[in-house]
FIVOTOR-434246 format. One line per 10 residues: for each residue x, y, z of C-alpha. Coordinates in nm, 2 decimals. Last residue first. Layout:
BEGIN
X Y Z | ...
//
This chain:
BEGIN
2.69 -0.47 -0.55 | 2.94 -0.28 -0.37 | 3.02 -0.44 -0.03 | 2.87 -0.14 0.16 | 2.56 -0.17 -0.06 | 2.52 -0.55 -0.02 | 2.53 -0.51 0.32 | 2.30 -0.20 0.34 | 2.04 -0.44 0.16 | 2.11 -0.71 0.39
2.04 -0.48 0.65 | 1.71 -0.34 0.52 | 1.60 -0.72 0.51 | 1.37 -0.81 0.16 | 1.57 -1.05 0.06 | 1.56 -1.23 0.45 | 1.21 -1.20 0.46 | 1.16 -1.33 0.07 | 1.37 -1.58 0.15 | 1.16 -1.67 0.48
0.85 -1.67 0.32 | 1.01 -1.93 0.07 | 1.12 -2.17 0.29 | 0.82 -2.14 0.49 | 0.60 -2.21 0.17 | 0.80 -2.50 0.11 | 0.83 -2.65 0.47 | 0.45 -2.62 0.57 | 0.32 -2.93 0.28 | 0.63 -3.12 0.48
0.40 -3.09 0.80 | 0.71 -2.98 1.02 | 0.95 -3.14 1.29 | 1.11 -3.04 1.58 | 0.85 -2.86 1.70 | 0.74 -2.54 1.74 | 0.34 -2.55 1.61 | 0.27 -2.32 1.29 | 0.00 -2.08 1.42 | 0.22 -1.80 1.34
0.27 -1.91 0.98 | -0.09 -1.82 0.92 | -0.11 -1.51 1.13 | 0.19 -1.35 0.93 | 0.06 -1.41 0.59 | -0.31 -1.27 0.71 | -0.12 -0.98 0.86 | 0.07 -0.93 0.53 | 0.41 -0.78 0.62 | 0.58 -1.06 0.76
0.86 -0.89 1.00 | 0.66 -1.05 1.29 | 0.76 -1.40 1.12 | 1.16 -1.36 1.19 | 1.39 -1.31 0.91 | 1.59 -1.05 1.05 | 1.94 -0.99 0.89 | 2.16 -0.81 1.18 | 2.46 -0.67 1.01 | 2.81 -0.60 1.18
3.08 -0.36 1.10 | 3.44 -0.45 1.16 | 3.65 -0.22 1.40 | 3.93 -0.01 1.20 | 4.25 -0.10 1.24 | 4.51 0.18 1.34 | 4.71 -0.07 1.51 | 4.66 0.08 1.88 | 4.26 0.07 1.75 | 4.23 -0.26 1.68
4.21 -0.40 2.05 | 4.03 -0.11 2.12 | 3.76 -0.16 1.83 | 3.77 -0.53 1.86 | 3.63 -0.48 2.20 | 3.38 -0.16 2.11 | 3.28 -0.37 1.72 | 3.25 -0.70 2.01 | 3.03 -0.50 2.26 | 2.81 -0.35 1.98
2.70 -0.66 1.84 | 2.63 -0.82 2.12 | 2.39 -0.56 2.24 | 2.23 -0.63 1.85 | 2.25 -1.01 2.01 | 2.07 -0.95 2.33 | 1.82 -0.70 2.11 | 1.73 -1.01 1.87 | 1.66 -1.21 2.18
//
């Protein structure tokens, strides 16, 4: 999935690129944040939110600490971090 949408990513900068580029506009860059489990660092971490079942609903004691997980995951993202770079901050 994540490699579908960084193929994505390329197609749209190459399309918007072309369109763009007999304007002199330059093509947009795109960042892919990953917040997904398998970036948890801790194997103990990761294995415990692993065998959280994929339903449409969750334990509300599980929603917290996945909240948070997934901050920290999404703080913690090499792209974000370019992001926030490229914008200045």
């Amino acid at each position: 999935m994540a490699e579908q949408l960084h193929s994505s990513f390329d197609a749209w900068r190459d399309g918007l690129r072309s369109h763009r580029g007999s304007r002199g506009e330059a093509a947009p860059h795109f960042y892919f944040i990953d917040v997904s489990l398998g970036e948890i660092a801790d194997d103990g971490e990761r294995n415990s939110f692993n065998v959280v079942p994929t339903t449409l609903t969750l334990d509300p004691a599980t929603v917290d600490p996945l909240r948070a997980v997934a901050r920290k995951l999404q703080l913690e993202s090499p792209a974000l971090k370019q992001l926030e770079a490229d914008l200045g901050k």
